[in-house]
Each structure stands twice: as C-alpha cells, then as structure tokens.
C-alpha positions in Angstrom: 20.3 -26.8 -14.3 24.2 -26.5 -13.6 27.1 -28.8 -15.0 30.3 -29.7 -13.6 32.9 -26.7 -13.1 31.5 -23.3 -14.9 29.5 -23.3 -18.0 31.0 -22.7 -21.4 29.8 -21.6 -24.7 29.6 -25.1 -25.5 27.4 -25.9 -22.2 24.7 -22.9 -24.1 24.9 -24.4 -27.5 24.4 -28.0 -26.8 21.9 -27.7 -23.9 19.7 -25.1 -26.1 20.1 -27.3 -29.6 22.2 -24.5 -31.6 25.1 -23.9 -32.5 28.2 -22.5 -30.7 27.7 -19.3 -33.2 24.4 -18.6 -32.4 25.1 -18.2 -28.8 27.5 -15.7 -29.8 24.9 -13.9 -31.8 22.1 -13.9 -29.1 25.3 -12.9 -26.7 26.3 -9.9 -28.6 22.4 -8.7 -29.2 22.8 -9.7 -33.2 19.6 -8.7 -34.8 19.8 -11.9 -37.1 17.5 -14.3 -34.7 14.0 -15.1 -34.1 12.6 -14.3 -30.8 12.1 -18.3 -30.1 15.9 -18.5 -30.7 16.9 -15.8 -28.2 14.5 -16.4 -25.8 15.8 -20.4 -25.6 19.1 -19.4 -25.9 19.0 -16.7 -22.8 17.0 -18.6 -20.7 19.7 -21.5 -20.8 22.1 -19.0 -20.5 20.1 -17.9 -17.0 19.8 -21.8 -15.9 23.7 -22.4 -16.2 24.9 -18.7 -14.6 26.8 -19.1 -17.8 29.1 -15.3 -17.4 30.9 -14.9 -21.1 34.2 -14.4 -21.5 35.5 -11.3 -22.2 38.7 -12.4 -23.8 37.2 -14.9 -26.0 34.3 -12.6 -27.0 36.9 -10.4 -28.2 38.3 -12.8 -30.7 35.0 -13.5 -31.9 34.2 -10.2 -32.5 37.9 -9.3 -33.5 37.8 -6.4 -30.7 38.8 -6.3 -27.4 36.5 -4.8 -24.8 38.8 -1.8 -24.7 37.3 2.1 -24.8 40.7 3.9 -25.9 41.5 7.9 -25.1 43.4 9.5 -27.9 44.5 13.4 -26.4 47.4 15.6 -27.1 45.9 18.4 -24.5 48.2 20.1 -22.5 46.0 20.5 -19.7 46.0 17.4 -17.4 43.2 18.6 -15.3 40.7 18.5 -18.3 42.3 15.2 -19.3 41.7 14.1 -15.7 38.1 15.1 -15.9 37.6 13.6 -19.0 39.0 9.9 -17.5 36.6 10.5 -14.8 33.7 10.7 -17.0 34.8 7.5 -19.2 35.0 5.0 -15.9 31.6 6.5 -14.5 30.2 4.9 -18.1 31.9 2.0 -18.3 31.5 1.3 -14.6 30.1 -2.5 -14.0 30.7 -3.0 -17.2 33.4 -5.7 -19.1 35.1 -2.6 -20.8 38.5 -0.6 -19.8 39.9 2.2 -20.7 43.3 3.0 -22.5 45.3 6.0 -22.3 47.3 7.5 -24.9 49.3 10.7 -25.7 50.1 11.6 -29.0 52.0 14.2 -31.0 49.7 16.1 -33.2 52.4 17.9 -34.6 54.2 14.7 -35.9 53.8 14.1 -39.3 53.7 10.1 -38.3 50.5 11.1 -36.2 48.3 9.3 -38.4 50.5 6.3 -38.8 51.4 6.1 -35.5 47.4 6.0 -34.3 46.3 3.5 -37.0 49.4 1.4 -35.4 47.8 2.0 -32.1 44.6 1.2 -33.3 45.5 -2.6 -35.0 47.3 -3.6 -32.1 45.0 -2.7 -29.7 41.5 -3.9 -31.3 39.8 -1.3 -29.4 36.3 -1.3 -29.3 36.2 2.2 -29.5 38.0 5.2 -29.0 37.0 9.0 -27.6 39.2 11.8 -29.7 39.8 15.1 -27.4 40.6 18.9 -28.9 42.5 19.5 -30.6 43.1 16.0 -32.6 39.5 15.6 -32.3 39.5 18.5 -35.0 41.4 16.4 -37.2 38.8 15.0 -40.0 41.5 12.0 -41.3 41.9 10.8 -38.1 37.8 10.7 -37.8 38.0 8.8 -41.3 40.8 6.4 -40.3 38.8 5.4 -37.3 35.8 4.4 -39.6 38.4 2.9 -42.1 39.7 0.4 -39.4 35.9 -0.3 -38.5 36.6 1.2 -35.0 33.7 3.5 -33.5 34.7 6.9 -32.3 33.2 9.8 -31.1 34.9 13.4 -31.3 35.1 16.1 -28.4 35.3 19.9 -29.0 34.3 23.3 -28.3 31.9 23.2 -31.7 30.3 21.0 -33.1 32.9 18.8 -35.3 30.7 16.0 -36.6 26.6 14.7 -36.7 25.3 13.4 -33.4 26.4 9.8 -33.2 30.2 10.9 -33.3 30.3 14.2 -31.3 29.8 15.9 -27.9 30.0 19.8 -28.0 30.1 22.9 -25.7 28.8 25.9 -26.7 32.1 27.5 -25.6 32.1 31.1 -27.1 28.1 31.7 -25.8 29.8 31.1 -22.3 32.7 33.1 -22.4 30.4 36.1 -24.0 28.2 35.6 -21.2 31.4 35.9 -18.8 32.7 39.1 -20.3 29.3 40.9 -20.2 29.4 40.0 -16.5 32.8 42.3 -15.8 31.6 44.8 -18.3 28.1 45.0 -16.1 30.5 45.5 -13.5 31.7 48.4 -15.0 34.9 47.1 -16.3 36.1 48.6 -19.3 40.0 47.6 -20.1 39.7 44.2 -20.1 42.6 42.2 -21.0 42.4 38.8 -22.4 45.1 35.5 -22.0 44.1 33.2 -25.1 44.5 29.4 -25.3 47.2 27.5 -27.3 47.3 28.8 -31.4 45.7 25.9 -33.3 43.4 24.7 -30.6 39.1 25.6 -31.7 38.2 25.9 -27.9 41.2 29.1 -28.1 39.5 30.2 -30.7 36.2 29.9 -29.7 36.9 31.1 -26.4 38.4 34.5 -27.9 35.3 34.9 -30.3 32.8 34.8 -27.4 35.3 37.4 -25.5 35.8 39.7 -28.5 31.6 39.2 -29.2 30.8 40.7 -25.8 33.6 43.6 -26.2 31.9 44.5 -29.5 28.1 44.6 -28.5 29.3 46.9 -26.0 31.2 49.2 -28.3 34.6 48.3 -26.5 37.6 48.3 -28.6 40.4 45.7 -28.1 44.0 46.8 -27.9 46.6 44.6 -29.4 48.3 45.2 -26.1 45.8 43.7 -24.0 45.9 40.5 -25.9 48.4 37.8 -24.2 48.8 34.2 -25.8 48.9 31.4 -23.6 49.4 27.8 -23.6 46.8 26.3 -21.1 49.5 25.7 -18.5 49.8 27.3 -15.1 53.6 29.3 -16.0 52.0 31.0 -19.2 49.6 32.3 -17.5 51.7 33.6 -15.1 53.7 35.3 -17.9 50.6 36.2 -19.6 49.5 38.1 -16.4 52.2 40.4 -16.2 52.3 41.1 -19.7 49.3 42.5 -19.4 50.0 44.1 -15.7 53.1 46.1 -17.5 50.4 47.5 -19.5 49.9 51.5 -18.6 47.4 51.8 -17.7 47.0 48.5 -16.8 43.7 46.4 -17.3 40.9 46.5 -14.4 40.3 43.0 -15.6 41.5 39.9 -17.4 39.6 36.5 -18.8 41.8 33.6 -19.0 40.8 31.0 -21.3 41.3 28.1 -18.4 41.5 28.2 -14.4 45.3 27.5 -14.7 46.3 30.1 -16.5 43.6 32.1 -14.0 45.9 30.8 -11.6 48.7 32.2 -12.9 47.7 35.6 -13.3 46.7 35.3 -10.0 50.1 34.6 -9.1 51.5 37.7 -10.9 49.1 39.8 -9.4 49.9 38.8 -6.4 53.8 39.5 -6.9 52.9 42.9 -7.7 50.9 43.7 -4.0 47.5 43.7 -6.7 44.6 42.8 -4.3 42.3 40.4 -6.6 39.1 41.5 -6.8 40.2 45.3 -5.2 42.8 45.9 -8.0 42.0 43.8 -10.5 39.1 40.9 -11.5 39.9 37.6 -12.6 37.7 35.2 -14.7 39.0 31.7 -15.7 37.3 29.1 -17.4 36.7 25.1 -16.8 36.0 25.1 -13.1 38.6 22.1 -12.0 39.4 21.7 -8.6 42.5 24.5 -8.8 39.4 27.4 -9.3 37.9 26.7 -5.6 41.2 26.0 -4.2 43.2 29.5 -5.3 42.5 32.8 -3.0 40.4 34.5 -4.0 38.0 31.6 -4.9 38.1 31.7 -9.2 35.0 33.0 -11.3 35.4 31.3 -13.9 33.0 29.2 -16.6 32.1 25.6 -15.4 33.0 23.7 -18.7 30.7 20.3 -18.0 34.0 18.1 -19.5 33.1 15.2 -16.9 29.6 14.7 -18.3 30.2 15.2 -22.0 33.2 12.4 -21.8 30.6 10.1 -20.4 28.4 11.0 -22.8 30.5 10.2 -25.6 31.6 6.9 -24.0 27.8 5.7 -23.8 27.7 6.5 -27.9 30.5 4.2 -28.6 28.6 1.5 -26.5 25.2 2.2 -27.8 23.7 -1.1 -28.5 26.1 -3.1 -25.8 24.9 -2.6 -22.4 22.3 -4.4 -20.7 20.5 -1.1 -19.5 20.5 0.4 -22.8 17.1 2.5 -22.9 17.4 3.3 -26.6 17.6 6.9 -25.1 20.0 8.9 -27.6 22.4 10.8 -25.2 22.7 14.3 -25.7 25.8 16.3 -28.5 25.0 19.3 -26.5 26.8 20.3 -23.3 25.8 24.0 -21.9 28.4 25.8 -20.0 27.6 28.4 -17.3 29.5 31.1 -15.2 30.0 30.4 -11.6 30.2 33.8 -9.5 33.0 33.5 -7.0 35.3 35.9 -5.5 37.7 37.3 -7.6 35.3 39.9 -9.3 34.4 43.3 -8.3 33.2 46.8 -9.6 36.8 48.8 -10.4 38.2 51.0 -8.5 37.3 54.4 -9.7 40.1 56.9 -11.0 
C-alpha cells in the first residue's frame, strides 16, 4: 500500500480510521490504546514506510528530540569522554546532543539554565560534577517537565536520575598499592575545592594512609585544579619538600602529567625516584613516559548509561532492562610505580 510522494500523519490516520492524534499516541508508545488500535495503526504505518517527523513530533510533544550536556568541568578530557558516551546511546537514533558550559559560580546560574532549558525544549539533559551536586538545578529540571539524570563521584540522587562511581573505594585501593610497595611519604595533589569527586578522592587517599597508621603532613598536601599547569605546580610543591615524598597520587592523569613534568625538570627518574599514580585513565595516561598508573574512572560508560535513562521508554530496542547507577572503578598497573629507593 503506498500513496503518491511520502506518507504523512494524515496518510496513517485516514487509511487506519483514526484520528491524526491517535497516530501520535501509538507513535510515541502512549499507554492510552487498545492493542487492536496499535496494532492497526502500526501495521499501516509498516504498509506506507510512513518515517515520522522529527520536527513535527517535537511540537506535538512540546520537546525537541535534543539530549542536552549541562558541565562546568574543567577537565576537557573527561568532558570529551563523557560526549563519547552520549552519541554511542543516541546512535541511530532521531536525538542530538547539545553542549553547554556554564558558570557555576554565577549567581544567574539558575536563571541562565532554566533560559537554556525553555528555549531549547530539550528532551533531556545529563548534569556533570560539580553542578550535578546542585539539588535546585535537579528540581528546576523537574519543574520545567524536562528529564535529567545527575553524574558524580557519590551517589547524588535514587536510580532513575543518577550514575555514580565509587570514587574513594578506588583511590583507597590505589594508595594501599604504593604503601604495599613500601612507600611511606606519600604526597597527595587534590582536585578543585568544591568539587565531591576532590573530595571523595582525598577521603579514599587519607582512608588508606590511616588503616596503615600513616600520618599525613600538611606539607605533603598540594591543591590542584584538574588542569595539566597545577599539577605541574603541585608537583614541585611537594618536590621542595625535605625530605621529599617517595610518592604522590594526583587526583586526575593531567595533573599526573604535570608532576611528571616537574619531576622530570628536576633529573627525578619516575618510577626510580619517585612513583606516580593519576586517576581517570584518558588517553594522556598511556601516552606520557613512563606509561601512568593511574585509576580507570569508567566516565564513557556511565554517560551512556545516563543517556539510555533519559530515553527509557523511547527507543525501539528498549528491553525494559533498568541500566545500571553503579560504575566500579579499578587501578591499572603501569610504569610509573616502583618499591623506593632505600636510604
């Protein structure tokens, strides 16, 4: 059965007896039909090759088929990562994705989001640390009727609206690898003040230190920002340190990185001199020299994840499968850890 030109909505209604409205209905998997209905509806639907319009669909259901990224995260790999994850579940689908930056420390934030939000009709949108930690940006997205699910470090919401890592767990795990190497003055390069995975990151690394009846020096504590030249200040703060530490966690690869860096400035041999561990695993931890120990932070498979919970019920191959809140992160052994030098 085919008709002049393509199909339309109206082709659907009037070939199957219902209304233009109906189609809709049995289009967007509305619960409010008999199995009769459907079944005439989509079998007309099959016999015309009848492909709905995105566009108008939208205005029907006052949404565009957008998935929208909300982030104010300095570090553009995990950003990256998270992007990648998006477009694998949105793939072959009629949904896109739309970036966008914001200021968390604005005090127009909110204002500037819901703005966002109205204009764009999204469908969705996918909230990264730290504004994922924000609870009144969670409640203006259910305000505006616009599904969201939050990232983090923790658990920051129930199931439906949040994918977690079990951040400190993994970074405990990381330190108790240098300390079974025999390390003892470890120094630490913390993430950005007011992010949770900084914090969580520092609990798991002060957990380890304790269990093993380490103490902490304030000196062997540098803050850093996530971004490659921190870290390379961060490292020689610590390196000025007398004695200086046999081994430093950085709470991501590119602040590893830059430690790295101001080792090598120094003539430090990395793992001879001193062991590094980072955390994340992005392409920079495989790519440095030494090869980066570091925590593999599964940020490509939580995003998609959390993109196939804002389109549960949507997709053609939905299994009624629940997809899963938690992500597990693990320690990859490289090359730039060793036993200390002895004294």
């Amino acid at each position: 059965m085919k008709t002049g030109g393509n199909p339309t909505i109206n082709d659907v209604a009037r070939l199957a007896g219902v209304s233009k409205k109906t189609v809709s209905r049995v289009i967007n998997r509305s619960p409010l039909l008999s199995d009769e209905t459907r079944l005439r509806v989509e079998t007309v639907i099959g016999e015309l090759g009848y492909t709905p319009n995105p566009q108008a669909r939208g205005l029907a259901l006052r949404r565009n088929f957008l998935i929208g990224l909300i982030h104010d995260n300095p570090n553009s790999q995990m950003v990256l990562g998270v992007q990648q994850g998006i477009l694998e579940a949105i793939r072959e689908t009629e949904f896109a994705l739309v970036v966008r930056p914001v200021d968390r420390g604005s005090p127009a934030m909110l204002d500037d989001v819901r703005h966002f939000l109205e204009r764009q009709r999204l469908f969705g949108v996918l909230l990264l640390p730290p504004i994922s930690e924000n609870d009144e940006l969670a409640r203006l997205c259910e305000s505006l009727g616009c599904r969201y699910v939050r990232m983090g470090s923790a658990k920051l919401d129930d199931d439906h609206h949040s994918v977690a890592s079990n951040d400190a767990e993994a970074v405990t795990e990381a330190t108790r690898y240098l300390i079974e190497q025999g390390h003892r003055r470890i120094g630490l390069v913390t993430g950005p003040h007011g992010f949770r995975s900084a914090m969580e990151r520092r609990a798991g690394f002060e957990e380890a230190l304790a269990e093993a009846g380490i103490k902490l020096p304030r000196g062997l504590v540098a803050n850093g920002d996530y971004r490659f030249d921190s870290g390379v200040e961060a490292g020689n703060r610590l390196l000025d340190q007398v004695p200086m530490p046999t081994a430093i966690f950085a709470s991501n690869d590119e602040m590893a990185a830059g430690v790295l860096h101001a080792a090598r400035q120094r003539n430090l041999a990395v793992p001879q001199d001193l062991s590094v561990i980072g955390f994340d695993d992005t392409e920079i931890a495989g790519h440095v020299w030494p090869p980066l120990t570091t925590v593999r932070w599964p940020i490509t498979s939580m995003a998609r994840s959390a993109a196939l919970k804002l389109l549960a019920g949507t997709l053609d191959d939905d299994n009624g499968i629940e997809e899963p809140s938690l992500f597990l992160s693990k320690l990859i052994r490289r090359s730039s850890v060793a036993r200390p030098q002895p004294e």
